[in-house]
C-alpha positions, 0 to 999 in steps of 0.5 A, a space after each residue: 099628160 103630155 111632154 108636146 113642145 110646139 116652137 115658134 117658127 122664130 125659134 126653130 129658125 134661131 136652132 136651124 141656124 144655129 146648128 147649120 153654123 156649128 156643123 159648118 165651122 171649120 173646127 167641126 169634124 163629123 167624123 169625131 164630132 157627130 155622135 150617133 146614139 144607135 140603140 138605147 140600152 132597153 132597144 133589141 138590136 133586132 129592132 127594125 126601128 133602132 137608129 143602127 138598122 134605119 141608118 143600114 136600111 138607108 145605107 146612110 153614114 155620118 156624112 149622108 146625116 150631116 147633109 140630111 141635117 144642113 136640107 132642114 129648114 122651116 118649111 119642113 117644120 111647119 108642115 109637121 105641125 100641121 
């Protein structure tokens, strides 16, 4: 069985923009408001996949995230479905 969700174009351009318009509020504060999960509680912190060792791997932050976030767009869905 499979958990396979495939969303309509109009509907990954509806989520994109609605997320672009909560992380470019105002009120918004990434340093506060963008929570990054870095291990699941089953995870070895010596997994090299964890999201903690990708984002150190990449020496990425919650700002270099934000903006990998706000570069989504649908093209970059469409060519993963494919």
């Amino acid at each position: 069985m499979s958990n396979k969700i495939i969303s309509s174009k109009e509907e990954v351009k509806n989520f994109l923009s609605e997320m672009k318009e909560l992380l470019t509020d105002p009120g918004f504060d990434v340093g506060a408001d963008l929570d990054i999960l870095m291990r699941k509680k089953t995870e070895s912190p010596t997994d090299p996949y964890t999201t903690a060792n990708t984002l150190l791997a990449l020496d990425f932050d919650k700002y270099d995230v934000l903006n990998q976030l706000m570069s989504l767009n649908v093209s970059d869905y469409l060519r993963n479905i494919h």
